[in-house]
N, C-alpha and C positions, 0 to 999 in steps of 0.2 A: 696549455696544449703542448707549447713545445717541452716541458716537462714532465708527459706523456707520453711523450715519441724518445725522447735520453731513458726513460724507462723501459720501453717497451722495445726498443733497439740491444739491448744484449738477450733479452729472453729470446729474439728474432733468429738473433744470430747463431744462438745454441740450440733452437729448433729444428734450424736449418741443417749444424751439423750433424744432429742426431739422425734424421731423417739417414743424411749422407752414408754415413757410416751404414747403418741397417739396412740400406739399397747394398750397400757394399758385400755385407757381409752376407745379405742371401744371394746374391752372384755367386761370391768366390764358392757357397755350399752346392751350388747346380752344378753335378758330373758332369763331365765335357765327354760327349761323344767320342764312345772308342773308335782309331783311329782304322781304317779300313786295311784289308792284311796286305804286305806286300806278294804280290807274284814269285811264285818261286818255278825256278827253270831248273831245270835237267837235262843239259845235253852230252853226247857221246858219239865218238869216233873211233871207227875199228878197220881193219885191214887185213886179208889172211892172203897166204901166197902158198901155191904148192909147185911145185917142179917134179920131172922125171924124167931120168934116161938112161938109155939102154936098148932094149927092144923098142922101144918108143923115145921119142922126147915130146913131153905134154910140158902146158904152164897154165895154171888158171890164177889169176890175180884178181880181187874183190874188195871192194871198198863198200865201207856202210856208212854214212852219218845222221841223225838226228837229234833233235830239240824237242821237248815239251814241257809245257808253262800254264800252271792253276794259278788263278787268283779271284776273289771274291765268285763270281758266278762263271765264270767263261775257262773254258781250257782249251788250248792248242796244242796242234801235234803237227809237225812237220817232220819229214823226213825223205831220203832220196840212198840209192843203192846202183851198183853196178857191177860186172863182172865181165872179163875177159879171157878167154884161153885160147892157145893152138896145140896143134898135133902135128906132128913128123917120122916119118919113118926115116930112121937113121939109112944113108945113102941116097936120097932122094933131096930132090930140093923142092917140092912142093910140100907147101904148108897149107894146112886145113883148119879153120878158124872155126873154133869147140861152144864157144861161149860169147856174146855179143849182145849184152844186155844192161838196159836202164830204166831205170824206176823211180818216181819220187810221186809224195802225195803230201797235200794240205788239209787239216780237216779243223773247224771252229765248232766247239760247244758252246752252248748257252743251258745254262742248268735253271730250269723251274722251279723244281725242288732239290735236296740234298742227292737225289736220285734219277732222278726223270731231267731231260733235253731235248733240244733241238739240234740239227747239226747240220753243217753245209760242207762237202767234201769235193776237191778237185785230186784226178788222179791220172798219171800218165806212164806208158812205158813205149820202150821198143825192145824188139830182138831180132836181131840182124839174121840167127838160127832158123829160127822160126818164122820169118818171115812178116813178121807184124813191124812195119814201117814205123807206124805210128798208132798207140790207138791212148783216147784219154778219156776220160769220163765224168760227169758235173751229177753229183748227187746229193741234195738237199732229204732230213729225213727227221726220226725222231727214236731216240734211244732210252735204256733202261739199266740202272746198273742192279741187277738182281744179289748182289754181294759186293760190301764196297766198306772197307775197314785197312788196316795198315798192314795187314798179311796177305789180304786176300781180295781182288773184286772180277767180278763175271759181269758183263753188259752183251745187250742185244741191240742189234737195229733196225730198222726197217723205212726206205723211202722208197719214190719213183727216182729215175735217173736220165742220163740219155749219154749215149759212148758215140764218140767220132773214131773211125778207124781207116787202114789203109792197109789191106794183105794182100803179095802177089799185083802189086800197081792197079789193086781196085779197091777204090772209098767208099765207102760207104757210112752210113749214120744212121741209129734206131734210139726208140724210146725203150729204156729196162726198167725193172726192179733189182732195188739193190737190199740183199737180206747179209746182214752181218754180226759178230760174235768176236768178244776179245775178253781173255781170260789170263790174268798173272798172278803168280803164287810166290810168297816168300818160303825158300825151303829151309833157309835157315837166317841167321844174319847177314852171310857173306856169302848167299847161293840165292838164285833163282831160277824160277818157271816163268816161259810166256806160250801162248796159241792164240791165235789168232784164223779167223777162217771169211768167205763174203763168196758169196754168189748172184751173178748178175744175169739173169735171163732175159731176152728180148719179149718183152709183149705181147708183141701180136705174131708170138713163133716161139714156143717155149725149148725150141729141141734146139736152138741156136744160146748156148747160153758158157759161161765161164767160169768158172774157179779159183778163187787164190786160199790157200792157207798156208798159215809158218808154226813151224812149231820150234823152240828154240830152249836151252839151258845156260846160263851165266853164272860163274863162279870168280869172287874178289881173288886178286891173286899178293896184293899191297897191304896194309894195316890201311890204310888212307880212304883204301876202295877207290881207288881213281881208278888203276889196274885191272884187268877182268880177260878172263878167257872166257870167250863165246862158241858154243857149235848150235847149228840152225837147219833144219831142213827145210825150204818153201817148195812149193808145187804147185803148179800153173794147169789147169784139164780145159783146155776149148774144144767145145762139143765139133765143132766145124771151126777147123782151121785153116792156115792158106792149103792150095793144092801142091799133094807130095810132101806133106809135112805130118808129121804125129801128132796127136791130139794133147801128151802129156810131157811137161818138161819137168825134169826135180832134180834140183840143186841143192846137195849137201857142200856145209862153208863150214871152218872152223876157225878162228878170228882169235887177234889180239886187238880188245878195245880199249880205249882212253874216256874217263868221264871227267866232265868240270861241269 
């Protein structure tokens, strides 16, 4: 027996490692899951400043910044805007304040497919001009990018919403629809196109309702493309605005932006 087992103990041994090895080696043969992509961000800061004087002294001064970040299924876009001006009539010492304006919005995708989402957006402004103290808006919705390749994408959206506001020291708060459209175009390597448009009606009162769109161009003005001259036209239409105020505000900017 025990001369059985001195036999039958090296065959054991070499079984063993055979086995080993062949576990081994169909391991190291299973691809390893590729690794999931990193987030890539894109942010940008821009500033334009105009002055005048003579028959007048104006100043309008504007600041723009924003970030946005893909990665695997989810895209955010964050961003926020302001502007300031006054007026004066030379001899005079009363100054009239032209521009008084802030803006900034959050908005989160979640992508279903390569095209189709969900999206949840907060959005807020005031204008000191126009009289809107405050007003902000929480809209949850679902989107569509009807073109969407590396030159070119067009999307649609559409959810319910609901806006808190404050014109003329009266709040108020309704339930909207929020219907929206954003569309950028490469014009060349070192130019582009954006527009952008949304409209937000009240519910249960469709003649009470808002407007935003921008339409803008951007040209690299660096080899680096950090560098970029912006001009932008936005426009604001509230069907019923505060009392004694105009319905339409639009603001042309023309900017020097920074991107990292």
């Amino acid at each position: 027996m025990r001369k059985h087992i001195q036999l039958f103990t090296p065959v054991l041994v070499l079984a063993t490692t055979a086995v080993s090895v062949h576990a081994q080696v169909q391991t190291n043969t299973i691809a390893a899951p590729p690794p999931k992509p990193k987030a890539v961000w894109k942010s940008s800061v821009a500033a334009g400043l105009t002055m005048t004087s003579g028959n007048s002294e104006t100043t309008l001064a504007t600041l723009t910044a924003g970030t946005d970040g893909k990665w695997d299924q989810s895209e955010l876009s964050v961003g926020a805007d302001g502007a300031y001006g006054t007026s004066k009539v030379p001899g005079q010492t009363q100054t009239t304040t032209t521009a008084e304006l802030l803006h900034g919005f959050t908005q989160y995708n979640w992508l279903f497919t390569d095209r189709a989402y969900g999206y949840g957006r907060v959005e807020g402004w005031h204008d000191g001009v126009a009289d809107i103290k405050y007003r902000a808006s929480l809209s949850p919705g679902a989107g569509y990018y009807f073109i969407k390749n590396a030159n070119t994408d067009l999307s649609a959206e559409v959810g319910p919403g609901y806006v808190f506001q404050e014109l003329d020291d009266n709040s108020t708060s309704y339930a909207t629809l929020r219907v929206g459209e954003k569309f950028h175009q490469a014009l060349s390597d070192r130019a582009r196109l954006w527009q952008t448009a949304e409209w937000l009606p009240q519910v249960d009162k469709f003649d009470n309702y808002v407007v935003n769109a921008e339409l803008g161009i951007e040209a690299d003005l660096t080899k680096d493309k950090k560098l970029s001259l912006r001009s932008y036209v936005t426009d604001s239409f509230q069907n019923e605005p505060a009392p004694g105020r105009k319905q339409n505000d639009l603001t042309w900017v023309t900017a020097i932006a920074y991107k990292f």
